[in-house]
VOPAGU-2260 file (C-alpha; in pm, 1 decimal, decimal comma):
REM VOPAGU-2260
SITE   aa  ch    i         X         Y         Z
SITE  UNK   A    0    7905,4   -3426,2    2264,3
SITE  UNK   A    1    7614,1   -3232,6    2338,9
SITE  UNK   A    2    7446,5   -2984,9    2082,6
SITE  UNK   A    3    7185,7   -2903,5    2330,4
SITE  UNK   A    4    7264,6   -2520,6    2426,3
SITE  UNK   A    5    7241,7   -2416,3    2813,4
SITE  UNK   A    6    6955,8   -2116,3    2730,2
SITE  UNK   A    7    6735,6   -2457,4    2578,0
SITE  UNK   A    8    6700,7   -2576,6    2935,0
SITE  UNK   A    9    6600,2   -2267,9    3056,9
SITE  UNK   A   10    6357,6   -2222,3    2803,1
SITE  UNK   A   11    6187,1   -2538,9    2867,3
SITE  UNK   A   12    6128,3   -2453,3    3218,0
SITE  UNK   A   13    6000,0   -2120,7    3143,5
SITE  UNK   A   14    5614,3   -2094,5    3168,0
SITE  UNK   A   15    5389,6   -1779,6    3132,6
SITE  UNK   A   16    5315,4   -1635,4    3458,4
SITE  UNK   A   17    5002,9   -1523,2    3379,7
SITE  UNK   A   18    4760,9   -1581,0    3081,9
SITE  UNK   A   19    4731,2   -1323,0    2817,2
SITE  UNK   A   20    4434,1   -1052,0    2859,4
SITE  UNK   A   21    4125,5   -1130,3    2671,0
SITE  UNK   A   22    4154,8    -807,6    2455,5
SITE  UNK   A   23    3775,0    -809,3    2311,5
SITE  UNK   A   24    3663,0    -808,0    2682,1
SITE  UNK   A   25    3897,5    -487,1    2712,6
SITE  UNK   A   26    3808,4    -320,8    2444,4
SITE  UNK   A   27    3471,3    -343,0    2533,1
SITE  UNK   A   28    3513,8    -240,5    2791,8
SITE  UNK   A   29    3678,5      71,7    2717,4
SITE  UNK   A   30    3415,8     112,5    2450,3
SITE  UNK   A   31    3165,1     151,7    2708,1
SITE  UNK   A   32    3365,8     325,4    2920,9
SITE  UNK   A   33    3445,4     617,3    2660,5
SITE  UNK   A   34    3118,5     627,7    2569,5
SITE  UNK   A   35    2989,2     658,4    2889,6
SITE  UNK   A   36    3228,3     922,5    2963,5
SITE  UNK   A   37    3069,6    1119,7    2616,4
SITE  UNK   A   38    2758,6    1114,9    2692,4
SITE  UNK   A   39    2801,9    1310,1    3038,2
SITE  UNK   A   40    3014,0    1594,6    2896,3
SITE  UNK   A   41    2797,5    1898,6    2776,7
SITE  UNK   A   42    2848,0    2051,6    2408,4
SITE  UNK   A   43    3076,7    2320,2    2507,4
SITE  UNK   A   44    3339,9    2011,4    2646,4
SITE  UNK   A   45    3248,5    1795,1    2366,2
SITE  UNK   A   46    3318,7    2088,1    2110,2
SITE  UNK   A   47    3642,6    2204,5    2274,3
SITE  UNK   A   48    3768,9    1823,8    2254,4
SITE  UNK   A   49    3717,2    1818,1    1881,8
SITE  UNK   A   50    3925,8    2133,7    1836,5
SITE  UNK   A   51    4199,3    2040,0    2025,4
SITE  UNK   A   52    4220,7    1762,6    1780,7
SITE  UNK   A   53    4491,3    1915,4    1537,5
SITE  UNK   A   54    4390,4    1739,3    1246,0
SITE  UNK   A   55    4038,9    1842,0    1291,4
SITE  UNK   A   56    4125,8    2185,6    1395,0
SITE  UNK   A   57    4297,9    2229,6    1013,8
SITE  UNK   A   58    4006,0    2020,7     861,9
SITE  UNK   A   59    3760,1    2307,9    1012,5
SITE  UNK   A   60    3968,7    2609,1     921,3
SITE  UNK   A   61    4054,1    2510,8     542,7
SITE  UNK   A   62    3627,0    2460,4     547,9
SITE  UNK   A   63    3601,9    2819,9     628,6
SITE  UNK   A   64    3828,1    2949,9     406,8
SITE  UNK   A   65    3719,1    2748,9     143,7
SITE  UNK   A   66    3324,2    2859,6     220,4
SITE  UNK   A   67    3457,0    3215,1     215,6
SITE  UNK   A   68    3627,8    3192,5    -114,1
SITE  UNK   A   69    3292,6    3043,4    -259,5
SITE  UNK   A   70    3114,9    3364,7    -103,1
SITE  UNK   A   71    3318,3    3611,3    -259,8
SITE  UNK   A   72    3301,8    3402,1    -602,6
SITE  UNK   A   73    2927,9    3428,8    -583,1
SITE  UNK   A   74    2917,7    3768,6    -488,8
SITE  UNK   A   75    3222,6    3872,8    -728,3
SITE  UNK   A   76    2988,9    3688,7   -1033,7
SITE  UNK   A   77    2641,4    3854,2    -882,1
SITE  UNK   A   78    2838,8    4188,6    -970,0
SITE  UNK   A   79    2982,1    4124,6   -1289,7
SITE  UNK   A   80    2623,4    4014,2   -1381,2
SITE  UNK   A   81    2476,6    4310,0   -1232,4
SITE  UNK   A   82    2756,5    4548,3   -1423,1
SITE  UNK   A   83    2702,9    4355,3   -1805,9
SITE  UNK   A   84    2303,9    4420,7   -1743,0
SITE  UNK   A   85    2392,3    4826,4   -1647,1
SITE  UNK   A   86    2630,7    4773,3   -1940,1
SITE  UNK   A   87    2379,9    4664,0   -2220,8
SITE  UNK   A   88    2099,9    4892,5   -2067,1
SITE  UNK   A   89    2339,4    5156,7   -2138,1
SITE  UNK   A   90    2432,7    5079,1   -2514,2
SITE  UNK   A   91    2023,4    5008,7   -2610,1
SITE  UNK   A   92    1951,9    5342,6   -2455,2
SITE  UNK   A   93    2251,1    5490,3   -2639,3
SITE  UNK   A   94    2145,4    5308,7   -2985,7
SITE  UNK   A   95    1755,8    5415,9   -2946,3
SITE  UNK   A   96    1716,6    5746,4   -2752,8
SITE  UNK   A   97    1330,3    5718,4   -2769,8
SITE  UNK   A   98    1324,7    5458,5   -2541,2
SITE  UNK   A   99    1475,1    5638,0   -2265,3
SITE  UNK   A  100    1196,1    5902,7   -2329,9
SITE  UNK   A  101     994,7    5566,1   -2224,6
SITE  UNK   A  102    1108,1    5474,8   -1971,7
SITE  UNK   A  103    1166,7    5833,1   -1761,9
SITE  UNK   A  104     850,1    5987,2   -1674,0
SITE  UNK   A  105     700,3    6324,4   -1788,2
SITE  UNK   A  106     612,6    6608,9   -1620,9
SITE  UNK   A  107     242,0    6533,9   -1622,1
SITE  UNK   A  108     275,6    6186,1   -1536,5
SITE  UNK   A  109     438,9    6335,5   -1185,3
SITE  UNK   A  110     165,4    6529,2   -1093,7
């Protein structure tokens, strides 16, 4: 009795009909190929391939969003600065009323 199955045979005769691809030469070749291919496209192309890249695309408009919420912090904080100065100006002017006779100019120092 034979515990040799049919598909064995078949399997033994079986040989690759061609060897496998050197993959380093391939990729080196499409290394050279893309980057041959970059360096002829002009900005405009290069910069409308990059956006149609989704994940950049969202990358680049959470930036901006993120630069403009920074923007209107600063500017937001520049105010409240500027307002607390107005604010203490007013209260030492309030508190010593001499000093805005200082500061504002007479009617001889105008002419």
């Amino acid at each position: 009795m034979s515990s040799r199955d049919p598909l064995d045979d078949l399997l033994d005769k079986w040989q690759p009909s061609s060897p496998p691809p050197d993959l380093r030469a391939e990729i080196r070749r499409e290394i050279i190929r893309t980057r041959h291919h970059a360096e002829s496209m002009s900005w405009f192309t290069r910069l409308e391939l990059a956006f149609s890249r989704p994940s950049f695309a969202a990358t680049f408009v959470a930036a901006c969003v993120l630069f403009g919420l920074f923007l209107a912090e600063v500017r937001v904080t520049r105010q409240h600065a500027l307002y607390g100065a107005q604010i203490a100006r007013s209260y030492v002017q309030l508190i010593d009323p001499l000093l805005v006779a200082e500061t504002q100019p007479t009617a001889k120092e105008v002419k």
